[in-house]
mmJSON file of the N, C-alpha and C atoms, coordinates in Angstrom:
{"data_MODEL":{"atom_site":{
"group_PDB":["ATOM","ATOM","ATOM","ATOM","ATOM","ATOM","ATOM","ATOM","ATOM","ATOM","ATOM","ATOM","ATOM","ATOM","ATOM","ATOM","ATOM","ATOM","ATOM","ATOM","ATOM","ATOM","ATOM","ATOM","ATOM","ATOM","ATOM","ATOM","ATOM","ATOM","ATOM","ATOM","ATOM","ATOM","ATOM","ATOM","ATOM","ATOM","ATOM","ATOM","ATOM","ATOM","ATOM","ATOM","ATOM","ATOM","ATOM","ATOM","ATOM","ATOM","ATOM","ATOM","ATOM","ATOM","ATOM","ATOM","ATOM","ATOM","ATOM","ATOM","ATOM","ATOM","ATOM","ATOM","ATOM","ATOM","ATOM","ATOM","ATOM","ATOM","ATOM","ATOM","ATOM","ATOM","ATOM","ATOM","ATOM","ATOM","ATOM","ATOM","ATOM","ATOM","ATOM","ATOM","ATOM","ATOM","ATOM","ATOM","ATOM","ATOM","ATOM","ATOM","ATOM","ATOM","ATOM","ATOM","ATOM","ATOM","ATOM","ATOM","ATOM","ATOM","ATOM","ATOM","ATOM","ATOM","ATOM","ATOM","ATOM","ATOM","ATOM","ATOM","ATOM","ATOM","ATOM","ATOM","ATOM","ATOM","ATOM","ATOM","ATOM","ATOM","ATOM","ATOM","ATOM","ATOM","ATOM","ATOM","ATOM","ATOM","ATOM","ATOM","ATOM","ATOM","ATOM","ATOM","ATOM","ATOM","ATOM","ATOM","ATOM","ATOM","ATOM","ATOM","ATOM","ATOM","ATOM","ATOM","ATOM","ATOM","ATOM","ATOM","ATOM","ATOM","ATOM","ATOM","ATOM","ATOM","ATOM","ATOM","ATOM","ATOM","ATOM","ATOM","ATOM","ATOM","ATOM","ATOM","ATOM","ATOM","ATOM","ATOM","ATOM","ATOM","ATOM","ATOM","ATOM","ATOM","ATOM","ATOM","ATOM","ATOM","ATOM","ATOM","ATOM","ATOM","ATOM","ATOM","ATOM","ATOM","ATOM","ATOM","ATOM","ATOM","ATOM","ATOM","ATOM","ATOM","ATOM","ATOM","ATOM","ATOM","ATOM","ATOM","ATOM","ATOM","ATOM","ATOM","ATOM","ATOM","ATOM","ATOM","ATOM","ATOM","ATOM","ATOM","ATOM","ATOM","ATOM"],
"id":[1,2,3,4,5,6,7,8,9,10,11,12,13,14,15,16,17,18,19,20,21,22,23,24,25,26,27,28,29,30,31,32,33,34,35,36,37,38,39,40,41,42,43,44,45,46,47,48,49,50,51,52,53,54,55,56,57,58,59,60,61,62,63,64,65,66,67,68,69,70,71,72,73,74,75,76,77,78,79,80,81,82,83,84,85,86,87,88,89,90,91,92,93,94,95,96,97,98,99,100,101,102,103,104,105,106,107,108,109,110,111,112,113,114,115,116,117,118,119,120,121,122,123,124,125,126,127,128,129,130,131,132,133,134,135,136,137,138,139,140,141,142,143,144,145,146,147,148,149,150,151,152,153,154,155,156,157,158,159,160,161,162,163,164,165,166,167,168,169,170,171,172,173,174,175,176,177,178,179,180,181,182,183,184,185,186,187,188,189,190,191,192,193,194,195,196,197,198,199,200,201,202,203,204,205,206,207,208,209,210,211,212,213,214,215,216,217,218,219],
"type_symbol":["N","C","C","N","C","C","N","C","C","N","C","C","N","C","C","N","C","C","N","C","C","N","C","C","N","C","C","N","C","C","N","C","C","N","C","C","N","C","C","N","C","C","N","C","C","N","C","C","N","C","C","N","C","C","N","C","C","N","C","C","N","C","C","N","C","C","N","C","C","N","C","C","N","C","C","N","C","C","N","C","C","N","C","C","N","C","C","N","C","C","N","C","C","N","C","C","N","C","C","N","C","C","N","C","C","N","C","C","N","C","C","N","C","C","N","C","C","N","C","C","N","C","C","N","C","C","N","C","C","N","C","C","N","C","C","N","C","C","N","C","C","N","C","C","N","C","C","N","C","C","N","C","C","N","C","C","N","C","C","N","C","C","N","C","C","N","C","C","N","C","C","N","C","C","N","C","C","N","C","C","N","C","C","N","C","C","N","C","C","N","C","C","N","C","C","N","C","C","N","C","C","N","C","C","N","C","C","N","C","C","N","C","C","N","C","C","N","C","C"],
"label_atom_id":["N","CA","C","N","CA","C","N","CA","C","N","CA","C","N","CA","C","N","CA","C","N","CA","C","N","CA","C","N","CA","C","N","CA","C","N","CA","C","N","CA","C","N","CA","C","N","CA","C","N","CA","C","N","CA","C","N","CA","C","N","CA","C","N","CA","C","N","CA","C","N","CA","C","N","CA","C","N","CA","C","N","CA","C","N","CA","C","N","CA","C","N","CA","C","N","CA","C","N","CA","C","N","CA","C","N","CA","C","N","CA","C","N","CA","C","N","CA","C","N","CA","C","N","CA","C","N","CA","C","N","CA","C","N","CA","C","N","CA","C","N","CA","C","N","CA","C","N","CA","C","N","CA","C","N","CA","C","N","CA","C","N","CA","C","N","CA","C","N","CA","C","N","CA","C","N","CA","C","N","CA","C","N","CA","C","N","CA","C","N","CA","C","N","CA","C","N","CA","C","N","CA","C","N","CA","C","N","CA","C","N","CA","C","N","CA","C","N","CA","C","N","CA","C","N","CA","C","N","CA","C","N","CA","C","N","CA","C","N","CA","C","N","CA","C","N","CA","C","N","CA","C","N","CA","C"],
"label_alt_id":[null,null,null,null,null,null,null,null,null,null,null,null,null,null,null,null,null,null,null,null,null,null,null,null,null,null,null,null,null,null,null,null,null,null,null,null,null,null,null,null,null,null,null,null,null,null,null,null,null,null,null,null,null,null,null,null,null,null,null,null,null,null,null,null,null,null,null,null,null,null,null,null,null,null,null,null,null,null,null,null,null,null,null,null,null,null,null,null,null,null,null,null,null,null,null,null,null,null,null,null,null,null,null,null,null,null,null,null,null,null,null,null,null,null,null,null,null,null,null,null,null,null,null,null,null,null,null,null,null,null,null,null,null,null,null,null,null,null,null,null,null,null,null,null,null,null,null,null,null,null,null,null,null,null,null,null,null,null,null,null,null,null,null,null,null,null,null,null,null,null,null,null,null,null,null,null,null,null,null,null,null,null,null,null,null,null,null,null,null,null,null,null,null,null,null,null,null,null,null,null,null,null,null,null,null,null,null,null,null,null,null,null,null,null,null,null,null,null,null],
"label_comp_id":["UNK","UNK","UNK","UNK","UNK","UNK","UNK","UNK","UNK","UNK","UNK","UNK","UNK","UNK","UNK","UNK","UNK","UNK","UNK","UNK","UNK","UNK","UNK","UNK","UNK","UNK","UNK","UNK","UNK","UNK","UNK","UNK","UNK","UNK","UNK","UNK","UNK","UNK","UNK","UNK","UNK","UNK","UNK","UNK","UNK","UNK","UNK","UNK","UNK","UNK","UNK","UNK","UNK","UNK","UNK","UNK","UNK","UNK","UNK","UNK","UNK","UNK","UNK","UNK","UNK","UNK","UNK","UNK","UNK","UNK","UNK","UNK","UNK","UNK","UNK","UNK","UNK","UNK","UNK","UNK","UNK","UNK","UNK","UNK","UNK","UNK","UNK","UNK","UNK","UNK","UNK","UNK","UNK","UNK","UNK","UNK","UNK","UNK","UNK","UNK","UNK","UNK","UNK","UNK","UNK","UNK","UNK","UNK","UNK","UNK","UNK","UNK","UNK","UNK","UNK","UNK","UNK","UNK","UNK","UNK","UNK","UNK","UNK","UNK","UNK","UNK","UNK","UNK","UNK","UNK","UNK","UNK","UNK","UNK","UNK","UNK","UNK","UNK","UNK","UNK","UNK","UNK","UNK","UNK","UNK","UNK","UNK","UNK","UNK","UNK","UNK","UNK","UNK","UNK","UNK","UNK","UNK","UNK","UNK","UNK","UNK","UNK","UNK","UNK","UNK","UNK","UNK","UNK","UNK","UNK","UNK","UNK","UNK","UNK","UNK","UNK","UNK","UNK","UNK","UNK","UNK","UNK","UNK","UNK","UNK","UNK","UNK","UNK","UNK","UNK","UNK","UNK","UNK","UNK","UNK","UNK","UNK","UNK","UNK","UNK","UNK","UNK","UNK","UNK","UNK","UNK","UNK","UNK","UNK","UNK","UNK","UNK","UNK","UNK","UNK","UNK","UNK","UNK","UNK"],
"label_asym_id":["A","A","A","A","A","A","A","A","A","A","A","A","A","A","A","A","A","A","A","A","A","A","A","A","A","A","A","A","A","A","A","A","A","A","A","A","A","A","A","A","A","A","A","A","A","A","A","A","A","A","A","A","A","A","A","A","A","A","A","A","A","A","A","A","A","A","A","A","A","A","A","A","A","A","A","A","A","A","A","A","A","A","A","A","A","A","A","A","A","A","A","A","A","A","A","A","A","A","A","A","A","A","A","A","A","A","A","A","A","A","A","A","A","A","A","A","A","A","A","A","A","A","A","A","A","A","A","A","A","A","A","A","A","A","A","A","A","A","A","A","A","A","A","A","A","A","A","A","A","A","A","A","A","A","A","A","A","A","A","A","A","A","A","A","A","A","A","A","A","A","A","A","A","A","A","A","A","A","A","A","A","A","A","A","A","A","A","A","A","A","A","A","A","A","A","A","A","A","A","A","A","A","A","A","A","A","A","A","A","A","A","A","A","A","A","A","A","A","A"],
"label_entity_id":["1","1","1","1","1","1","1","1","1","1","1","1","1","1","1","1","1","1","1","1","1","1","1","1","1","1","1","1","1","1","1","1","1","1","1","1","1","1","1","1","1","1","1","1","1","1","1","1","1","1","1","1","1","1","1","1","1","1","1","1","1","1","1","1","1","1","1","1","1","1","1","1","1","1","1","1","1","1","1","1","1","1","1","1","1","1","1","1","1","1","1","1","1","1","1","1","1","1","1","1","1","1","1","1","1","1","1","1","1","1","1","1","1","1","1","1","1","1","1","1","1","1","1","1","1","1","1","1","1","1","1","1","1","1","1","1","1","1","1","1","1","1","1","1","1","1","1","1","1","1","1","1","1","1","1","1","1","1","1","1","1","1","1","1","1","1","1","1","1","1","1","1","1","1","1","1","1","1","1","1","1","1","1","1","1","1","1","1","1","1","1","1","1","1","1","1","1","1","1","1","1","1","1","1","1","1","1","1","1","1","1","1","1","1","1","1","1","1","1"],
"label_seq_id":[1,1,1,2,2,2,3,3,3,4,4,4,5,5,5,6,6,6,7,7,7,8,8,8,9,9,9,10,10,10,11,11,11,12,12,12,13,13,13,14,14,14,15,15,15,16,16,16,17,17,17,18,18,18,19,19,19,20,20,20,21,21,21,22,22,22,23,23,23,24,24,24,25,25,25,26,26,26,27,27,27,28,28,28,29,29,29,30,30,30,31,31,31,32,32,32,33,33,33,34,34,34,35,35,35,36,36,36,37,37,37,38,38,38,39,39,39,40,40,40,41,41,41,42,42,42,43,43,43,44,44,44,45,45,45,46,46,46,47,47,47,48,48,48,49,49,49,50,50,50,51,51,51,52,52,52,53,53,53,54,54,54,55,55,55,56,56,56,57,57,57,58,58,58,59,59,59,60,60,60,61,61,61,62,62,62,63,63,63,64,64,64,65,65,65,66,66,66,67,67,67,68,68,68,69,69,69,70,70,70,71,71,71,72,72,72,73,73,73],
"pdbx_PDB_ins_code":[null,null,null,null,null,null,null,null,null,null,null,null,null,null,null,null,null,null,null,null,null,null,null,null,null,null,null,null,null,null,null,null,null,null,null,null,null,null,null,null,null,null,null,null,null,null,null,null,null,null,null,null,null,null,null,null,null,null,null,null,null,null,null,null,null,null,null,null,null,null,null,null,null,null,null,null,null,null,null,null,null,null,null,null,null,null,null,null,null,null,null,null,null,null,null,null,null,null,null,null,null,null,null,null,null,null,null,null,null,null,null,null,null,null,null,null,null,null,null,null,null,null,null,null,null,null,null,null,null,null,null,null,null,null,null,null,null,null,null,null,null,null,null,null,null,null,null,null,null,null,null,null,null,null,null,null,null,null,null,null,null,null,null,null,null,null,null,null,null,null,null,null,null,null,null,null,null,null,null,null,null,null,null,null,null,null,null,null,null,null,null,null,null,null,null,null,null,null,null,null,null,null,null,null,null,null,null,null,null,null,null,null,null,null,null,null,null,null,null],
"Cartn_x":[0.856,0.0,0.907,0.843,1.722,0.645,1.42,0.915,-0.296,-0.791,-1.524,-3.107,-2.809,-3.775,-3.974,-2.62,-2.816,-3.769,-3.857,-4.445,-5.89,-5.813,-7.519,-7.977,-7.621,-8.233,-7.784,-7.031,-7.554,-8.908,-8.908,-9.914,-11.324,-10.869,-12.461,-12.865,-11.958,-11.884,-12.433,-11.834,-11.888,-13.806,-14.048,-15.583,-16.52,-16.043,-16.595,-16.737,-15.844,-15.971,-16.62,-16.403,-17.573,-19.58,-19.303,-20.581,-21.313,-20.159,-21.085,-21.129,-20.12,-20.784,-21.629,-22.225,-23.242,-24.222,-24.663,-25.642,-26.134,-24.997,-24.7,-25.584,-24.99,-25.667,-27.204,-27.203,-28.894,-29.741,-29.082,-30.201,-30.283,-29.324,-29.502,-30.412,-30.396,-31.084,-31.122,-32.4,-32.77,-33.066,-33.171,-32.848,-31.729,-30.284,-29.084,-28.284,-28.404,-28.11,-26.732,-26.212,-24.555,-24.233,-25.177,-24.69,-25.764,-26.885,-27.528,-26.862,-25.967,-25.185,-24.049,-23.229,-22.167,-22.677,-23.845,-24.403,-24.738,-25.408,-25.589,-24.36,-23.041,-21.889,-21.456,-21.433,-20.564,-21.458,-22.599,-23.829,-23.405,-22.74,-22.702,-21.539,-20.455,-18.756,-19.281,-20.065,-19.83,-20.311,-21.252,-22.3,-21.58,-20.43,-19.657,-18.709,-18.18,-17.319,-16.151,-15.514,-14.104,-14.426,-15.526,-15.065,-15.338,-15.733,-15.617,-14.766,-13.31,-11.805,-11.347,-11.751,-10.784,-11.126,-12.249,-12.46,-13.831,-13.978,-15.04,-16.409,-16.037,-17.463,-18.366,-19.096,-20.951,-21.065,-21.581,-21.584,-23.269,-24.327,-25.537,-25.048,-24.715,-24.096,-23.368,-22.319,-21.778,-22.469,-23.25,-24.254,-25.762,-26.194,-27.4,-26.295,-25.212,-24.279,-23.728,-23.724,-23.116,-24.533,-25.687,-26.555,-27.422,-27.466,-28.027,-27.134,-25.22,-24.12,-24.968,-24.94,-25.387,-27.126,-27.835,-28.985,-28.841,-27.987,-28.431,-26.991,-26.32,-25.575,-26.664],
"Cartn_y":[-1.17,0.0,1.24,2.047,3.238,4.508,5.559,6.492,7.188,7.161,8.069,7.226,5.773,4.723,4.284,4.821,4.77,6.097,7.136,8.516,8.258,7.446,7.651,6.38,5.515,4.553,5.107,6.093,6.251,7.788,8.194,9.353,8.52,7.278,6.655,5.555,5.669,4.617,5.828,6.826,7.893,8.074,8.309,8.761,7.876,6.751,5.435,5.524,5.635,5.752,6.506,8.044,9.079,8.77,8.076,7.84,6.65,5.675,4.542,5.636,6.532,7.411,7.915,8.493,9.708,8.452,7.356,6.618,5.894,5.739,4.897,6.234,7.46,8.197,8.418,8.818,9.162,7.838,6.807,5.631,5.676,6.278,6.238,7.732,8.804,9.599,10.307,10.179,10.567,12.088,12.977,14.612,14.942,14.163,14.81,15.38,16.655,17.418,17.406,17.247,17.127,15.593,15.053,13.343,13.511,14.658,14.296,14.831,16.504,17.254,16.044,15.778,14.546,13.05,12.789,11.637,12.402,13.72,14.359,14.43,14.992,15.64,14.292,13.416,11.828,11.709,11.564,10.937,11.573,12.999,13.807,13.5,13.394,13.088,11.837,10.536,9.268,9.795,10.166,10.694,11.945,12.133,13.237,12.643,13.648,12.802,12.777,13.571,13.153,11.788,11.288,10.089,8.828,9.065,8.539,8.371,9.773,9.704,8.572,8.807,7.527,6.312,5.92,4.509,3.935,2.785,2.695,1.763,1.635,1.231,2.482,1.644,1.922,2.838,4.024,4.611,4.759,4.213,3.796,2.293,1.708,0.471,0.71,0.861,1.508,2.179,3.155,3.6,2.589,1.648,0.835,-0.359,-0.659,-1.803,-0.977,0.266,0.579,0.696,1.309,1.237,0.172,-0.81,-2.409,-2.851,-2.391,-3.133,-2.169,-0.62,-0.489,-0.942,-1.695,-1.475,-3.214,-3.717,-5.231,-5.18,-4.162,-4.047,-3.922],
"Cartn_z":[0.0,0.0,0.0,-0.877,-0.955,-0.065,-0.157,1.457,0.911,-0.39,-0.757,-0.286,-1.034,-0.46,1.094,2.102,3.355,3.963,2.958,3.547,3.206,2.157,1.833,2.631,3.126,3.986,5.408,5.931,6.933,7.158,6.302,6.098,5.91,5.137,5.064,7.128,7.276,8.341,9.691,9.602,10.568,10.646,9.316,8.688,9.487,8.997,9.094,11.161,11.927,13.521,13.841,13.028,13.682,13.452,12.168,11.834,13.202,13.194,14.331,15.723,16.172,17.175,16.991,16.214,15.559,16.079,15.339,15.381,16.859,17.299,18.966,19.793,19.616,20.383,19.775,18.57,18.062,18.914,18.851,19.378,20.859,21.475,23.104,23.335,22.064,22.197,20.905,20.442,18.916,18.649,20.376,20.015,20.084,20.193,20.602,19.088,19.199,17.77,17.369,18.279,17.619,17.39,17.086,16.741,15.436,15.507,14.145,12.933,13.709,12.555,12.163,13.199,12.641,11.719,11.762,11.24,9.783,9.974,8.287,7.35,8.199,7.836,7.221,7.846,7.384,6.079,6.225,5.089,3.807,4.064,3.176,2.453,3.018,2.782,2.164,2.638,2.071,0.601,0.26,-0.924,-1.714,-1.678,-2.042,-3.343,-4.024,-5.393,-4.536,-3.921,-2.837,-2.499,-1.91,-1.116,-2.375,-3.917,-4.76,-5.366,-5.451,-5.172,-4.46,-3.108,-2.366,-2.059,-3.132,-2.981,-3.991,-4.049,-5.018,-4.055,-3.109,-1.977,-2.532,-2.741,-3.29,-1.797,-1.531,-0.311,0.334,-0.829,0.334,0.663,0.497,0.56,1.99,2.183,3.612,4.439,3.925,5.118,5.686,4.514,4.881,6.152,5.6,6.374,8.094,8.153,8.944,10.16,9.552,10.348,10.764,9.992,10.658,11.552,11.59,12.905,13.944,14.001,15.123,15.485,15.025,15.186,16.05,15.51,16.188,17.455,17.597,18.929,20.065],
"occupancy":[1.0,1.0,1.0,1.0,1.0,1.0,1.0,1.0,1.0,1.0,1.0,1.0,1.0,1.0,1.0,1.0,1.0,1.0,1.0,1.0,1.0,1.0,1.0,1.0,1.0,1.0,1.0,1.0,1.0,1.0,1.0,1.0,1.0,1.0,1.0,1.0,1.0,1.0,1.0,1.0,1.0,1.0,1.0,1.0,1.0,1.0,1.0,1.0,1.0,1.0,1.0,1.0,1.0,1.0,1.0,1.0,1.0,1.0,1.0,1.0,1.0,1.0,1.0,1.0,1.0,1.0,1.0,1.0,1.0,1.0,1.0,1.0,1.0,1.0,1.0,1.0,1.0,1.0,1.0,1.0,1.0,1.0,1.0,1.0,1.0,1.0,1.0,1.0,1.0,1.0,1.0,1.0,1.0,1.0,1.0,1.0,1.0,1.0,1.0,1.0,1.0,1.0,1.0,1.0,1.0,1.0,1.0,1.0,1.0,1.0,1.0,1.0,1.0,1.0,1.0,1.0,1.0,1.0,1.0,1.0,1.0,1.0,1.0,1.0,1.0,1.0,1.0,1.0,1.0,1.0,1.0,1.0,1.0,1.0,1.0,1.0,1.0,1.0,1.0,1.0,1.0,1.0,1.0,1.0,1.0,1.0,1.0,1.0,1.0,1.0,1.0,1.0,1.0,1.0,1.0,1.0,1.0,1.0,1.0,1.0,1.0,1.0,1.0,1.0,1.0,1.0,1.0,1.0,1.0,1.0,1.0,1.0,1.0,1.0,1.0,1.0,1.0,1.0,1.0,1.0,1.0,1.0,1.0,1.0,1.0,1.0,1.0,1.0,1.0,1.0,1.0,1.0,1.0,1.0,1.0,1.0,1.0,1.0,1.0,1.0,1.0,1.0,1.0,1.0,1.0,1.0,1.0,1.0,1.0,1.0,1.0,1.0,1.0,1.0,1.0,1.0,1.0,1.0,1.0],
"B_iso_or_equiv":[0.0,0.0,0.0,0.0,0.0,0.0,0.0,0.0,0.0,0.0,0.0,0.0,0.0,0.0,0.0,0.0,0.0,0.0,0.0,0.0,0.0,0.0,0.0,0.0,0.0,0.0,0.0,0.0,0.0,0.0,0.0,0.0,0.0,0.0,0.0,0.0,0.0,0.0,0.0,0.0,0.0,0.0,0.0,0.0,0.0,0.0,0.0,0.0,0.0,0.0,0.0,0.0,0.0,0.0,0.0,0.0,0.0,0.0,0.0,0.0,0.0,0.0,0.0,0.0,0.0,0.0,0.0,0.0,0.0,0.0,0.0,0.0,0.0,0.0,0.0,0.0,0.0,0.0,0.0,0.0,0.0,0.0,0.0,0.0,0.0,0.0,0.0,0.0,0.0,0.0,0.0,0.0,0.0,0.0,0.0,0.0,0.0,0.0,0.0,0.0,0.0,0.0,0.0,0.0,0.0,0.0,0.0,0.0,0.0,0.0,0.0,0.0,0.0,0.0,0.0,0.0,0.0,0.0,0.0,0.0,0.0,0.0,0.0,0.0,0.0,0.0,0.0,0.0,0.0,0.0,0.0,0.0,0.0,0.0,0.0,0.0,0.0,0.0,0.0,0.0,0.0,0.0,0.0,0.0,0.0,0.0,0.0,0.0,0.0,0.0,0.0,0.0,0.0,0.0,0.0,0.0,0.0,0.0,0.0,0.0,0.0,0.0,0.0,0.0,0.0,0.0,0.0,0.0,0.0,0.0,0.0,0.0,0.0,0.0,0.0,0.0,0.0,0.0,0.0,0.0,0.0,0.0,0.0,0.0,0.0,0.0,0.0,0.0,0.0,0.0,0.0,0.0,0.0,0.0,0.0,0.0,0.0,0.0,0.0,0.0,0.0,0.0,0.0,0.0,0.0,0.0,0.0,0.0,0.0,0.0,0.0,0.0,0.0,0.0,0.0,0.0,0.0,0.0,0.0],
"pdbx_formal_charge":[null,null,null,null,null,null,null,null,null,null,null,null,null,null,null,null,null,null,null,null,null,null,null,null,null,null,null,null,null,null,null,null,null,null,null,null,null,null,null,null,null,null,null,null,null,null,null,null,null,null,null,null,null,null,null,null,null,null,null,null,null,null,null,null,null,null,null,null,null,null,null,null,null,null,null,null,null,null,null,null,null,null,null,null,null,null,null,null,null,null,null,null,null,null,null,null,null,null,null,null,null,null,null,null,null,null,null,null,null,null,null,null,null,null,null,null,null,null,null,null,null,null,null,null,null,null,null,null,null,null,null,null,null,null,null,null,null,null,null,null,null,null,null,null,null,null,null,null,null,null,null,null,null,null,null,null,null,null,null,null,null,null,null,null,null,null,null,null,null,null,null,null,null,null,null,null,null,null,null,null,null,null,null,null,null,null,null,null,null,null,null,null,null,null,null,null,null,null,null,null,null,null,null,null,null,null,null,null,null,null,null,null,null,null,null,null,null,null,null],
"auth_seq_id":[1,1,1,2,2,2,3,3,3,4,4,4,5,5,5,6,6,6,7,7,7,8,8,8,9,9,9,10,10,10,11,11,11,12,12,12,13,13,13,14,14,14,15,15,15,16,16,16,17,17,17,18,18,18,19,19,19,20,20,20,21,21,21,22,22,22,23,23,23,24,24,24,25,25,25,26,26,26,27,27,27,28,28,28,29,29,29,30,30,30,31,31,31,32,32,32,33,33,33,34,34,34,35,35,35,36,36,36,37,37,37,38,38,38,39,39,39,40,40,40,41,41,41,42,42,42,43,43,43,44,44,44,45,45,45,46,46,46,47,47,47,48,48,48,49,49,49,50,50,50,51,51,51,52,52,52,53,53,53,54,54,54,55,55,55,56,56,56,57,57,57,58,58,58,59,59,59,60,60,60,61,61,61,62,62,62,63,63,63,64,64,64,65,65,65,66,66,66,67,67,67,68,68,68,69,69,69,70,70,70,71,71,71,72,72,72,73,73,73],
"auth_comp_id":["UNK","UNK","UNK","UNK","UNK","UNK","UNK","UNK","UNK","UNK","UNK","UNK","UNK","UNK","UNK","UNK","UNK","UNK","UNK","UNK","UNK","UNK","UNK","UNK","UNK","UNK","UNK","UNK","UNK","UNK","UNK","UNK","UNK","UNK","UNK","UNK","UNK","UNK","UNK","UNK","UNK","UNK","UNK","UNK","UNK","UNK","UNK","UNK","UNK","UNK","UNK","UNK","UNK","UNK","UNK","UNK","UNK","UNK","UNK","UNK","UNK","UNK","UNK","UNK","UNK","UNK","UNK","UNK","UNK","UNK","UNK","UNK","UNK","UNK","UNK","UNK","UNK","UNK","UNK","UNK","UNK","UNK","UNK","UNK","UNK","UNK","UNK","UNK","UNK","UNK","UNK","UNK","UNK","UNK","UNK","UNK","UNK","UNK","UNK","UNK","UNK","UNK","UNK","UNK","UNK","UNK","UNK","UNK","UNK","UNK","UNK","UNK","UNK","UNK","UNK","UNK","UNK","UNK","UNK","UNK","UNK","UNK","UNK","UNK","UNK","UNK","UNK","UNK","UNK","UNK","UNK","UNK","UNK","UNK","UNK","UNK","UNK","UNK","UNK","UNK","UNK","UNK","UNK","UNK","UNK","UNK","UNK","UNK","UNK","UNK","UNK","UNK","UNK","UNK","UNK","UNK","UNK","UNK","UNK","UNK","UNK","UNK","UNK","UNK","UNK","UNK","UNK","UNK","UNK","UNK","UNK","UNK","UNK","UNK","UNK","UNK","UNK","UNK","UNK","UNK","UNK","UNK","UNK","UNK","UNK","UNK","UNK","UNK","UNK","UNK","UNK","UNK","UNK","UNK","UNK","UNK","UNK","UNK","UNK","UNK","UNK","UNK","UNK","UNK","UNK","UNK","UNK","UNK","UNK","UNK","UNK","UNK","UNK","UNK","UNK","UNK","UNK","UNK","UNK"],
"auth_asym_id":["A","A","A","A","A","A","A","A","A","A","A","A","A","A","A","A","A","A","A","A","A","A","A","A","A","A","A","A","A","A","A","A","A","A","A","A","A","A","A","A","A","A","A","A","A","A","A","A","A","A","A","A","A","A","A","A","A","A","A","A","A","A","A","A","A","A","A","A","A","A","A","A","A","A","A","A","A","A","A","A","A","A","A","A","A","A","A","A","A","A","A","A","A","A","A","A","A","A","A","A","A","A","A","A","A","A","A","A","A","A","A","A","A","A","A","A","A","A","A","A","A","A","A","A","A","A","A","A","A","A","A","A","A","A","A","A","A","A","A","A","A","A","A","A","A","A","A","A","A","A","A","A","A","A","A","A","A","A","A","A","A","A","A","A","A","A","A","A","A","A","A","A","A","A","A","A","A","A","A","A","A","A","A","A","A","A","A","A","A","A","A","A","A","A","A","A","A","A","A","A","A","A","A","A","A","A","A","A","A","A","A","A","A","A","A","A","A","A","A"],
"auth_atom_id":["N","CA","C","N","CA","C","N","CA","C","N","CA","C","N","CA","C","N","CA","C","N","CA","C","N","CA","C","N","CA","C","N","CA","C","N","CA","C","N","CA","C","N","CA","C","N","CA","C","N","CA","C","N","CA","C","N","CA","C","N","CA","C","N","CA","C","N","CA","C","N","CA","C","N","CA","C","N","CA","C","N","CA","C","N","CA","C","N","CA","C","N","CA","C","N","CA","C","N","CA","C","N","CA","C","N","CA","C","N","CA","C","N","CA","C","N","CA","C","N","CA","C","N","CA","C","N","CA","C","N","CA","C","N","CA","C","N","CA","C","N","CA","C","N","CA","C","N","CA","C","N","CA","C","N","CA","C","N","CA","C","N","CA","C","N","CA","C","N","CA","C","N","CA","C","N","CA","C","N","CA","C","N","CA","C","N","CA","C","N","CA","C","N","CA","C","N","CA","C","N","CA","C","N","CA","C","N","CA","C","N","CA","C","N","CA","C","N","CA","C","N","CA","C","N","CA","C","N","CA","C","N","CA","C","N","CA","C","N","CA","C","N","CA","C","N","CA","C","N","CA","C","N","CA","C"],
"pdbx_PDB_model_num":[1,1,1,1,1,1,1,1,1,1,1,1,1,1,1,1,1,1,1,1,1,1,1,1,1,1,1,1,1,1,1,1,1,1,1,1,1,1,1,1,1,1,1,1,1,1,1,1,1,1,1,1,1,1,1,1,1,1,1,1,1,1,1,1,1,1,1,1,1,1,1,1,1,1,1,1,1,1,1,1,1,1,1,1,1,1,1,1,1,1,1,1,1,1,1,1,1,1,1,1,1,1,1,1,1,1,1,1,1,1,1,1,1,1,1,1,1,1,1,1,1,1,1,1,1,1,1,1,1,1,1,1,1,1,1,1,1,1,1,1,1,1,1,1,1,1,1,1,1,1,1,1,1,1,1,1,1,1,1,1,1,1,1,1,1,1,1,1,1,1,1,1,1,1,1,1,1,1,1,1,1,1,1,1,1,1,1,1,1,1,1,1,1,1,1,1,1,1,1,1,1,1,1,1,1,1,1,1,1,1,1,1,1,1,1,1,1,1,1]
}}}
């Protein structure tokens, strides 16, 4: 893996942690606004042509997969 492919998997990996927080908290509490702005902000980055730059994961694909792990935690 050369460093350019190490930057875009950790920018997608980083995305990817804030989003299961965003969601972990919306489910322990579905008014807490700074987990809904961070859950929009991620939704947005996955659905963005940048994050189509750093990778070719289908990105409702990652977001339908990321929210069924937290739903059956």
């Amino acid at each position: 893996m050369n460093g350019y492919e190490a930057l875009a998997n950790g920018i997608i990996e980083q995305a990817v942690k804030d989003y299961r927080i965003a969601l972990k908290a919306l489910s322990r509490n579905p008014k807490n606004k700074a987990a809904r702005a961070m859950k929009e902000e991620v939704e947005g980055f996955f659905r963005s042509d940048w994050f189509g730059v750093l990778t070719d994961i289908n990105p409702e694909y990652l977001i339908s997969k990321l929210c069924m792990e937290v739903e059956t935690e």
